[in-house]
VOPABA-578668 format. One record per atom (N, C-alpha, C, O): residue number from 1; residue in three letters; atom name; x, y, z. Coordinates in steps of 0.2 Angstrom, whole numbers, plus 2048, in hexadecimal, padded with zeros to 3 digits. Layout:
BEGIN
+-----+------+------+-----+-----+-----+
! pos ! code ! site !   x !   y !   z !
+-----+------+------+-----+-----+-----+
! NUM !  ALA !   CA !   X !   Y !   Z !
...
+-----+------+------+-----+-----+-----+
***
This chain:
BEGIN
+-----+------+------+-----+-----+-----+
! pos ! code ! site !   x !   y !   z !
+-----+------+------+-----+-----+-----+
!   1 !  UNK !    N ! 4DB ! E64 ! 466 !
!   1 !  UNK !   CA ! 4D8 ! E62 ! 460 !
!   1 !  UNK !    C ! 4D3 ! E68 ! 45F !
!   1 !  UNK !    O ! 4D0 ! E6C ! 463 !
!   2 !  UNK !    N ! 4D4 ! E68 ! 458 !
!   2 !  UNK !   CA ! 4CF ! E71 ! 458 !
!   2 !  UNK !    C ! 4C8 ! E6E ! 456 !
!   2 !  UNK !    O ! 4C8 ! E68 ! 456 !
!   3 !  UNK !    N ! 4C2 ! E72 ! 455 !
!   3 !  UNK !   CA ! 4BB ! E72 ! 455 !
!   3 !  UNK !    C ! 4BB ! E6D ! 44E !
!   3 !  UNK !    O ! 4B8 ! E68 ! 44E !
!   4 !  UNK !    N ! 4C0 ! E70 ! 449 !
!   4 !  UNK !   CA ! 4BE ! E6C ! 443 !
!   4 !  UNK !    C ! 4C1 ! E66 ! 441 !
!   4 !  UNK !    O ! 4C0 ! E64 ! 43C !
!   5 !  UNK !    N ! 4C3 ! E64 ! 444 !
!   5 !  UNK !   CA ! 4C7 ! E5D ! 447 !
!   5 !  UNK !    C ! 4C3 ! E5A ! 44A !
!   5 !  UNK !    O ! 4C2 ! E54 ! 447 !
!   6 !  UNK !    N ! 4C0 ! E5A ! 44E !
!   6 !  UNK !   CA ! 4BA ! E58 ! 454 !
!   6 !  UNK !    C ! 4B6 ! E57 ! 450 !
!   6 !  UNK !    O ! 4B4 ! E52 ! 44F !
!   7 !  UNK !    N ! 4B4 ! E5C ! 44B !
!   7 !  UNK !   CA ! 4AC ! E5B ! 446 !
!   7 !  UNK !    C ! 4AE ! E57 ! 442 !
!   7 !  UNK !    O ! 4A9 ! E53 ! 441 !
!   8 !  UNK !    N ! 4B2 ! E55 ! 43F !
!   8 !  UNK !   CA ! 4B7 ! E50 ! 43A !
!   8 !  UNK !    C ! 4B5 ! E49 ! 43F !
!   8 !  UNK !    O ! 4B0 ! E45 ! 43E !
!   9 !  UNK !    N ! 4BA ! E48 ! 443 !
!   9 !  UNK !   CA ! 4B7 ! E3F ! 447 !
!   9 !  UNK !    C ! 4B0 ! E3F ! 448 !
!   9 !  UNK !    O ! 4AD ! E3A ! 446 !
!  10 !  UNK !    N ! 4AC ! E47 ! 44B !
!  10 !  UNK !   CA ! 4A4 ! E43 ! 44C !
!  10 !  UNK !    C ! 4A3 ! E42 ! 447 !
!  10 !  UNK !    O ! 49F ! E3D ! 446 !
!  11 !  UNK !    N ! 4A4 ! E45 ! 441 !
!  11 !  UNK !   CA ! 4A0 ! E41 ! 437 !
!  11 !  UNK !    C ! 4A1 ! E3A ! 435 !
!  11 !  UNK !    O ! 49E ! E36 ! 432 !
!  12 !  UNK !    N ! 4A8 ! E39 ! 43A !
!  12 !  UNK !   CA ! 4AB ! E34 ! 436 !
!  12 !  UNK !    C ! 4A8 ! E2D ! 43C !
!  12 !  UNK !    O ! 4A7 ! E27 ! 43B !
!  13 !  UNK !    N ! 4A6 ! E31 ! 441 !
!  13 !  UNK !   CA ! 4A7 ! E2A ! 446 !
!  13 !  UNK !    C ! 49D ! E29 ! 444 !
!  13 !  UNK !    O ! 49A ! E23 ! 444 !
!  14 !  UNK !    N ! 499 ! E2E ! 443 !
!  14 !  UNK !   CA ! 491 ! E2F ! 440 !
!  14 !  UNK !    C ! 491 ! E2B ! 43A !
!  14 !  UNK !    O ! 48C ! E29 ! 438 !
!  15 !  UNK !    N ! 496 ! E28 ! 435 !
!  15 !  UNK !   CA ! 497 ! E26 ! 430 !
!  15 !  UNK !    C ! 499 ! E1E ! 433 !
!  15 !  UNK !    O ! 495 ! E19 ! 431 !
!  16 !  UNK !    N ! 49C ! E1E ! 435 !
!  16 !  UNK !   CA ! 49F ! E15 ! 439 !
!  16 !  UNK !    C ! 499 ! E13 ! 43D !
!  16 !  UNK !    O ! 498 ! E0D ! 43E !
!  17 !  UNK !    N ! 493 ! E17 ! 440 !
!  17 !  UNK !   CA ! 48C ! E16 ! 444 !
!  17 !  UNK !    C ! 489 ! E13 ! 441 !
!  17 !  UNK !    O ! 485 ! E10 ! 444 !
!  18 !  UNK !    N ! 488 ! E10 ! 439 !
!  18 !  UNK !   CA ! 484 ! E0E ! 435 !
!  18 !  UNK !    C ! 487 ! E06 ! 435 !
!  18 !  UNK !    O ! 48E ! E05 ! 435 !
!  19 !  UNK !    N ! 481 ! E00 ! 436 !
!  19 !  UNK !   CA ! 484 ! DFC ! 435 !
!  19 !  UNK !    C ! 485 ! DF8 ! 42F !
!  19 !  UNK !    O ! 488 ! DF2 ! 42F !
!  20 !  UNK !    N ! 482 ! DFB ! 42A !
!  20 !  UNK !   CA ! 482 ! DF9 ! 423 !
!  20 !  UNK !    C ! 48C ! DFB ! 423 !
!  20 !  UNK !    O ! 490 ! DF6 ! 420 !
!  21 !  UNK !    N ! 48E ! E01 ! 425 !
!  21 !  UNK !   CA ! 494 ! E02 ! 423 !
!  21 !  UNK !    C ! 499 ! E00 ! 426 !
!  21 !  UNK !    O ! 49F ! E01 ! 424 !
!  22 !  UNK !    N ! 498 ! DFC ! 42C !
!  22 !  UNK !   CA ! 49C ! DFB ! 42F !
!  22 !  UNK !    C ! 49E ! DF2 ! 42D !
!  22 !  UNK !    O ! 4A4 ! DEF ! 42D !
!  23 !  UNK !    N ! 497 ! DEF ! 42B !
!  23 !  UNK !   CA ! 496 ! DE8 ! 427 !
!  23 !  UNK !    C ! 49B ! DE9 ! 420 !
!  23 !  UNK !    O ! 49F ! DE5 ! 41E !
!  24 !  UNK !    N ! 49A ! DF0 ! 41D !
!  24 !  UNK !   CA ! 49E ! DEF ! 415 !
!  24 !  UNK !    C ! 4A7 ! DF3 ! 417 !
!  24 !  UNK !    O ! 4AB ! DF4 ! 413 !
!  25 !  UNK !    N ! 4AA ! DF5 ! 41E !
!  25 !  UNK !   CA ! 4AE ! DF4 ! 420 !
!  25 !  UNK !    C ! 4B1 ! DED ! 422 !
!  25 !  UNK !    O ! 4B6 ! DEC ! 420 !
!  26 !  UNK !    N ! 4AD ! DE9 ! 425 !
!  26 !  UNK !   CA ! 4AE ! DE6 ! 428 !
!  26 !  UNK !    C ! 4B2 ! DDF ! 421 !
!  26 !  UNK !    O ! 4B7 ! DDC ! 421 !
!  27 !  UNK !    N ! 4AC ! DDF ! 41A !
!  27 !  UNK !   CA ! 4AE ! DDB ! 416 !
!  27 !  UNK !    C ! 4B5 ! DDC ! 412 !
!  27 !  UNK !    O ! 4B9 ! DD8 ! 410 !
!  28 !  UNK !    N ! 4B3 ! DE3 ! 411 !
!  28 !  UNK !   CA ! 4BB ! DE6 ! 40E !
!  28 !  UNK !    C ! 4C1 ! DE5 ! 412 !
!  28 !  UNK !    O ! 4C7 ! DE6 ! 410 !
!  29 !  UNK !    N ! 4BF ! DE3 ! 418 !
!  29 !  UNK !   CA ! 4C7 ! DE2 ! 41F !
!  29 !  UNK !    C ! 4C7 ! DD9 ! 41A !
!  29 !  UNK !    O ! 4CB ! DDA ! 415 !
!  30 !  UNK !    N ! 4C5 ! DD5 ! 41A !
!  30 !  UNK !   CA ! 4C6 ! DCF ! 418 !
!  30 !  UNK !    C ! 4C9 ! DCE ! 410 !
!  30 !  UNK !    O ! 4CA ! DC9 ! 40D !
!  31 !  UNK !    N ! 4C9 ! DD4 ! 40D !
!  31 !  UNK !   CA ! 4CB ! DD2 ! 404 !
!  31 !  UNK !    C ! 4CD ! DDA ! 403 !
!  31 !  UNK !    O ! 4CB ! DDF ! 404 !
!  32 !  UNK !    N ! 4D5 ! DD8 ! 3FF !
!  32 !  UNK !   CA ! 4DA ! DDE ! 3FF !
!  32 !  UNK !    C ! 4D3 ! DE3 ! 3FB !
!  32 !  UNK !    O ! 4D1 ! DE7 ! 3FE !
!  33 !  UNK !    N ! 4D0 ! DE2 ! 3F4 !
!  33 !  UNK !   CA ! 4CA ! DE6 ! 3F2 !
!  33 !  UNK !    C ! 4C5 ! DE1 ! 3F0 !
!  33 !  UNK !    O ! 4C4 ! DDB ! 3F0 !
!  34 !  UNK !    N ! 4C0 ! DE7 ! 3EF !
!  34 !  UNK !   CA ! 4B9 ! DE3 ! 3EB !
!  34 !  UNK !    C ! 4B4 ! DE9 ! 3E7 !
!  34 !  UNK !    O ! 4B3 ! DEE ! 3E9 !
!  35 !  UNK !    N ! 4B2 ! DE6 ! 3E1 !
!  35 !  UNK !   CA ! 4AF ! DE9 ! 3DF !
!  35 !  UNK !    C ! 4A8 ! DEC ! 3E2 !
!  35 !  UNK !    O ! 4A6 ! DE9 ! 3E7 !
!  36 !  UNK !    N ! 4A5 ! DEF ! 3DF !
!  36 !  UNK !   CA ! 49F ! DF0 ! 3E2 !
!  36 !  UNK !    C ! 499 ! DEA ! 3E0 !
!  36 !  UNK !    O ! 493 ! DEA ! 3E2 !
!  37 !  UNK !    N ! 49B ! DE8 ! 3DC !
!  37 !  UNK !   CA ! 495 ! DE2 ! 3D9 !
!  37 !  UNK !    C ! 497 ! DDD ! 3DE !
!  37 !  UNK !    O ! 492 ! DDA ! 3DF !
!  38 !  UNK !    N ! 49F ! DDA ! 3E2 !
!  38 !  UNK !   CA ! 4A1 ! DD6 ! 3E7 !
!  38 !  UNK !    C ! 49E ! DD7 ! 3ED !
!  38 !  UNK !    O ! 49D ! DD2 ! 3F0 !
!  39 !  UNK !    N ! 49D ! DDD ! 3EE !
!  39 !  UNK !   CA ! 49B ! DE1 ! 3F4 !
!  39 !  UNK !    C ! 492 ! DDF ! 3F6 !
!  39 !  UNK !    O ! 48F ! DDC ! 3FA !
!  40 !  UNK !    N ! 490 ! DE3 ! 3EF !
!  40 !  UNK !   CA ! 488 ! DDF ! 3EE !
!  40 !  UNK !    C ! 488 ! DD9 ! 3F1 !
!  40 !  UNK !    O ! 484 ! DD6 ! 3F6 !
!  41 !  UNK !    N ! 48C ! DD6 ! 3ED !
!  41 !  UNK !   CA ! 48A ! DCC ! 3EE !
!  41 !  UNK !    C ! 489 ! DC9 ! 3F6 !
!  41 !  UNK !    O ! 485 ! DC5 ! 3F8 !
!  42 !  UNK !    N ! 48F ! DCD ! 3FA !
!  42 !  UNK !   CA ! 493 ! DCC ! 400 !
!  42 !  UNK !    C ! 48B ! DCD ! 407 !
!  42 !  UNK !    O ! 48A ! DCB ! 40C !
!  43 !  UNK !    N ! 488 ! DD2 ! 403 !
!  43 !  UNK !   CA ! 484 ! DD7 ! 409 !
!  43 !  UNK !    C ! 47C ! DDA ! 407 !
!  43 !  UNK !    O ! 47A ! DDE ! 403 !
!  44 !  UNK !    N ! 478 ! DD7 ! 40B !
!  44 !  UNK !   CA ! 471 ! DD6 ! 40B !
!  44 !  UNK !    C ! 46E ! DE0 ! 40A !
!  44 !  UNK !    O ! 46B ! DE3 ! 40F !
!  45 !  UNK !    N ! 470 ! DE2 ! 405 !
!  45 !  UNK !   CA ! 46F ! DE8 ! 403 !
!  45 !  UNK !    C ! 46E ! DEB ! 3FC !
!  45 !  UNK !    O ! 472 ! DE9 ! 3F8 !
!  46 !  UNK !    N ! 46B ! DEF ! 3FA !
!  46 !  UNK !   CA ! 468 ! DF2 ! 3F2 !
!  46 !  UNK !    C ! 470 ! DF3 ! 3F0 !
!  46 !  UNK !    O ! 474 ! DF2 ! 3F5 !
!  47 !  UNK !    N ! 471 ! DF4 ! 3E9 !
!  47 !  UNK !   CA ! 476 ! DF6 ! 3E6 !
!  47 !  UNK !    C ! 476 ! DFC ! 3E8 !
!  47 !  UNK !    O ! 47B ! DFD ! 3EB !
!  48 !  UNK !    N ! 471 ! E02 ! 3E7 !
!  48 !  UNK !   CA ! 471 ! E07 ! 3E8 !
!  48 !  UNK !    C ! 471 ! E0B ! 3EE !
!  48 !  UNK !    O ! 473 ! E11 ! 3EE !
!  49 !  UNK !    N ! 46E ! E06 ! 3F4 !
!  49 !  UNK !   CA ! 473 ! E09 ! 3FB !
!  49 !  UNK !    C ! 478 ! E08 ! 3FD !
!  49 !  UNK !    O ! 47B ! E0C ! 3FF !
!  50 !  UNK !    N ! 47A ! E00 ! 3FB !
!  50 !  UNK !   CA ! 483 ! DFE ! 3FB !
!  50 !  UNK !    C ! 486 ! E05 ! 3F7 !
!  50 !  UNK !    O ! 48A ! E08 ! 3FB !
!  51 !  UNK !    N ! 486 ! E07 ! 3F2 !
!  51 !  UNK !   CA ! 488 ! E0E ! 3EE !
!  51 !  UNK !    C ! 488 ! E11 ! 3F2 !
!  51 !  UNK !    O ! 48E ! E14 ! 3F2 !
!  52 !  UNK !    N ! 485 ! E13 ! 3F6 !
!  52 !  UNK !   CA ! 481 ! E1C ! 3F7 !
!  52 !  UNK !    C ! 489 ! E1B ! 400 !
!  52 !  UNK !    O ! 48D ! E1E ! 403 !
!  53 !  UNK !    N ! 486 ! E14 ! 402 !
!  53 !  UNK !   CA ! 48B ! E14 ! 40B !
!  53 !  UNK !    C ! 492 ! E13 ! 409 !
!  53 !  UNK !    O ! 495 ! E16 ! 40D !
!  54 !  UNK !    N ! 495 ! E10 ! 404 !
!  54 !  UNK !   CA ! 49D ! E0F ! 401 !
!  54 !  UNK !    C ! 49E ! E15 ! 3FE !
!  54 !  UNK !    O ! 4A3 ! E16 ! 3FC !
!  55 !  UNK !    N ! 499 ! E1C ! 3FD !
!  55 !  UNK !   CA ! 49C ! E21 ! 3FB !
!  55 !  UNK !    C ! 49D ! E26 ! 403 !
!  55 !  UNK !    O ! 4A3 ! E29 ! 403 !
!  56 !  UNK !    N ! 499 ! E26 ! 406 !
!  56 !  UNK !   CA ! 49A ! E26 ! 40D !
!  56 !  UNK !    C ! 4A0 ! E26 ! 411 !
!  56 !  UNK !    O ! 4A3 ! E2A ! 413 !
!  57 !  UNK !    N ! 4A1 ! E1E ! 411 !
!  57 !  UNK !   CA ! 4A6 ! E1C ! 412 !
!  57 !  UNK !    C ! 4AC ! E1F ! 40F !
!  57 !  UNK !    O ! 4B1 ! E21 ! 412 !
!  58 !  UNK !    N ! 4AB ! E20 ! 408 !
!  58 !  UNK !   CA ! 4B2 ! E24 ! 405 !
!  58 !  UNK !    C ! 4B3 ! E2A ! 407 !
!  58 !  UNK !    O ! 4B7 ! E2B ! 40B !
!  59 !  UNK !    N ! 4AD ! E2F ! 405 !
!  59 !  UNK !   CA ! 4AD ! E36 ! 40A !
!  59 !  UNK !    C ! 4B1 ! E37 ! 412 !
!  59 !  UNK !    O ! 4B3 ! E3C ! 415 !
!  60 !  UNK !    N ! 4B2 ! E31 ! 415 !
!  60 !  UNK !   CA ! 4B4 ! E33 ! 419 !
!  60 !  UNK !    C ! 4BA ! E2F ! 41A !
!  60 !  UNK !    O ! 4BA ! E2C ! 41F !
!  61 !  UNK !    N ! 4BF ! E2D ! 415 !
!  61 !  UNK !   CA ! 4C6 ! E2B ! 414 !
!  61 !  UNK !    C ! 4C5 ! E22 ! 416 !
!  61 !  UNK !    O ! 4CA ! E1F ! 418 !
!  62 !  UNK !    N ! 4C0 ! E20 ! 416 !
!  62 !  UNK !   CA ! 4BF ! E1B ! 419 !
!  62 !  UNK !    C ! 4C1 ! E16 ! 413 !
!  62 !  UNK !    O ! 4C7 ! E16 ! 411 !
!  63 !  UNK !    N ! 4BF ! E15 ! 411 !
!  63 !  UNK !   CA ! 4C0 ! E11 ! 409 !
!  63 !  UNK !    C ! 4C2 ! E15 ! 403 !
!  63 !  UNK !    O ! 4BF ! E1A ! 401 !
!  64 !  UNK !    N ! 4C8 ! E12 ! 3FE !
!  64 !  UNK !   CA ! 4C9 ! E14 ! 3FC !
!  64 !  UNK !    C ! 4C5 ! E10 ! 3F3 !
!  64 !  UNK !    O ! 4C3 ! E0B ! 3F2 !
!  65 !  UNK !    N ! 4C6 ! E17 ! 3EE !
!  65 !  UNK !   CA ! 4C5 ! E11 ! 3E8 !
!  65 !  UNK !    C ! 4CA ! E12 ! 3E1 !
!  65 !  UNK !    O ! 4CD ! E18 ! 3E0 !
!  66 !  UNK !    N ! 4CB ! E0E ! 3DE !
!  66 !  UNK !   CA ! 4CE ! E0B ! 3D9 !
!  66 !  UNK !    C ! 4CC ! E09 ! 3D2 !
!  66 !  UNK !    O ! 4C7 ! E05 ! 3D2 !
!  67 !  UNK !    N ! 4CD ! E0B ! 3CC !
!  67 !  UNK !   CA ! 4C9 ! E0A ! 3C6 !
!  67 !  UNK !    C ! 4CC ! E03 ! 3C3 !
!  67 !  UNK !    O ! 4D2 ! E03 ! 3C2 !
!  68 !  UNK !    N ! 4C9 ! DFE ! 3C2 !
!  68 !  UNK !   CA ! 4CD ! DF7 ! 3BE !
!  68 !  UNK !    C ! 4C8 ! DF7 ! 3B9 !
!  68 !  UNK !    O ! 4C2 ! DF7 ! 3BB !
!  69 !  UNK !    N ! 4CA ! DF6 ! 3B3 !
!  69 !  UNK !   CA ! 4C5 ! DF6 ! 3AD !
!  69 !  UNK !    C ! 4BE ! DF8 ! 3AE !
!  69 !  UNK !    O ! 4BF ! DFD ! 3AA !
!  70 !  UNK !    N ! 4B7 ! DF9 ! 3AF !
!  70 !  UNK !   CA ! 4B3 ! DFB ! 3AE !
!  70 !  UNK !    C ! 4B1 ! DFD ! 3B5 !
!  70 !  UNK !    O ! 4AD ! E01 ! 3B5 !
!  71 !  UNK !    N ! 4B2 ! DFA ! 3BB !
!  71 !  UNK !   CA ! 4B0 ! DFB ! 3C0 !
!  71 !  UNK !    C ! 4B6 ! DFB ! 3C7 !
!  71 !  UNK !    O ! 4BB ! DF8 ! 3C8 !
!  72 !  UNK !    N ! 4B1 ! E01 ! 3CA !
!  72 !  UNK !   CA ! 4B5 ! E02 ! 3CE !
!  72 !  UNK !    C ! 4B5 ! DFB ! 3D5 !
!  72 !  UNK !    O ! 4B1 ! DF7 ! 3D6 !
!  73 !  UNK !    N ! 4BC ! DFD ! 3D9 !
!  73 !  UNK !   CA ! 4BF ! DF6 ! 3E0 !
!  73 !  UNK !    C ! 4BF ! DFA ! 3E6 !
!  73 !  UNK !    O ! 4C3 ! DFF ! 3E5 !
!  74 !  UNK !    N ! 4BD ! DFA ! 3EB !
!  74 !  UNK !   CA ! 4BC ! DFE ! 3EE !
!  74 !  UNK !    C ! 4C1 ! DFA ! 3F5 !
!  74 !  UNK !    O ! 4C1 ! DF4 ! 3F4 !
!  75 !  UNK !    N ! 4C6 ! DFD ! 3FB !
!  75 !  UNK !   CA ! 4CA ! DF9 ! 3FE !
!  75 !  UNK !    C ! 4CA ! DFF ! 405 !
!  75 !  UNK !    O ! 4C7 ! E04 ! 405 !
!  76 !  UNK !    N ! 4CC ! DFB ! 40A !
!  76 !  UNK !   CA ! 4CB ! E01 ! 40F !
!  76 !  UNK !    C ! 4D2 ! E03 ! 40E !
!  76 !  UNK !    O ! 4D6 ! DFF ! 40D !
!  77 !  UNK !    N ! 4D2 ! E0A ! 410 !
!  77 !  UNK !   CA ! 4D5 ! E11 ! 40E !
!  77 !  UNK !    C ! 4DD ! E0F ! 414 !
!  77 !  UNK !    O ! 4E2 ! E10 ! 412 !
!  78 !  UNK !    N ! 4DC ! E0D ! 418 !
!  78 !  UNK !   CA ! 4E4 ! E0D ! 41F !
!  78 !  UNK !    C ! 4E2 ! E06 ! 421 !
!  78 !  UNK !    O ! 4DE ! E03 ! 41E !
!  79 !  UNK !    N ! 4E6 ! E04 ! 427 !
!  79 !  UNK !   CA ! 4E8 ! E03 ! 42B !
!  79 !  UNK !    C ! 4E5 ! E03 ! 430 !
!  79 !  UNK !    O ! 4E3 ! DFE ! 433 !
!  80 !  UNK !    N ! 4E5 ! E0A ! 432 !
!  80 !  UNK !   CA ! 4DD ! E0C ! 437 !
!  80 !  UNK !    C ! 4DA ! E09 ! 437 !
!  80 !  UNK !    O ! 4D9 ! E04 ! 43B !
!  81 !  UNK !    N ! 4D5 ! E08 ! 431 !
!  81 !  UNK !   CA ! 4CD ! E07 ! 430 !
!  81 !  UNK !    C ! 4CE ! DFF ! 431 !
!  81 !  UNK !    O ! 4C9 ! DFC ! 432 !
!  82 !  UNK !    N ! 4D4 ! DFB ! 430 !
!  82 !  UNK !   CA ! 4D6 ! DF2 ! 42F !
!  82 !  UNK !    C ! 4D4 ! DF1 ! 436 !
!  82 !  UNK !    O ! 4D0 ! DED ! 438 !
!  83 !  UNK !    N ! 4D7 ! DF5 ! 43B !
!  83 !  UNK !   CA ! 4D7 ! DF4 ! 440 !
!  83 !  UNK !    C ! 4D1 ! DF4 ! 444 !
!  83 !  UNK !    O ! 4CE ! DEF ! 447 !
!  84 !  UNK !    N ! 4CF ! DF9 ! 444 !
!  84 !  UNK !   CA ! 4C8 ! DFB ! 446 !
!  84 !  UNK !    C ! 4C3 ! DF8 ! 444 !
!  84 !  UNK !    O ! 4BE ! DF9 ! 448 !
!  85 !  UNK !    N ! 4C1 ! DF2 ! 43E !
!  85 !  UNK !   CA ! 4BF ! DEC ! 43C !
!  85 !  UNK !    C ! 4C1 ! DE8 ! 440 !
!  85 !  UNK !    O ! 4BE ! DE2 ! 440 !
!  86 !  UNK !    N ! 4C5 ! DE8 ! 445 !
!  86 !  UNK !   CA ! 4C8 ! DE1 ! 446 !
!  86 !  UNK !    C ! 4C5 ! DE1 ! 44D !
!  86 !  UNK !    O ! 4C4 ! DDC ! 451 !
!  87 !  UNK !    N ! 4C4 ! DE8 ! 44F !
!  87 !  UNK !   CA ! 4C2 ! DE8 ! 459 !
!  87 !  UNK !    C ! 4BC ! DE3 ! 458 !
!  87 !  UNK !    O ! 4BB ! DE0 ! 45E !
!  88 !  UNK !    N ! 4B9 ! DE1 ! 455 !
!  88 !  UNK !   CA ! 4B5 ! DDD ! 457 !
!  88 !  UNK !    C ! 4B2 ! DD6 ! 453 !
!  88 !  UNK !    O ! 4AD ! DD3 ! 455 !
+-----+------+------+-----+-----+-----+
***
């Protein structure tokens, strides 16, 4: 595994340490998408930190997003990430 490989999992695994993000993984494991206003409703948080942690999460191939008429649906990105919801 080369240095920038290693610095890639430590961003990514620094980014799943949050437990606000690991909660709007955890929601997104339960419904194929959801918008971001679905997301608000689901979780005890500002709109605009839900924003700011679901971009986060994207940054780092975690969650993927999608445009459906005015707003976007945000879904998690593999497989991986379905699983890795499920350890616990």
């Amino acid at each position: 595994m080369t240095t920038l490989q290693i610095d890639q999992v430590v961003e990514t695994m620094q980014v799943l340490a949050d437990p606000m993000r690991l909660r709007i993984l955890f929601v997104l494991s339960e419904q194929s998408s959801l918008s971001l206003s679905a997301l608000h409703q689901r979780l005890p948080i500002s709109f605009s930190a839900l924003s700011s942690h679901v971009n986060e999460l994207k940054k780092q191939d975690l969650v993927h997003s999608r445009q459906r008429d005015n707003e976007l649906y945000y879904s998690l990105a593999n497989k991986a990430v379905l699983r890795l919801t499920r350890l616990f």
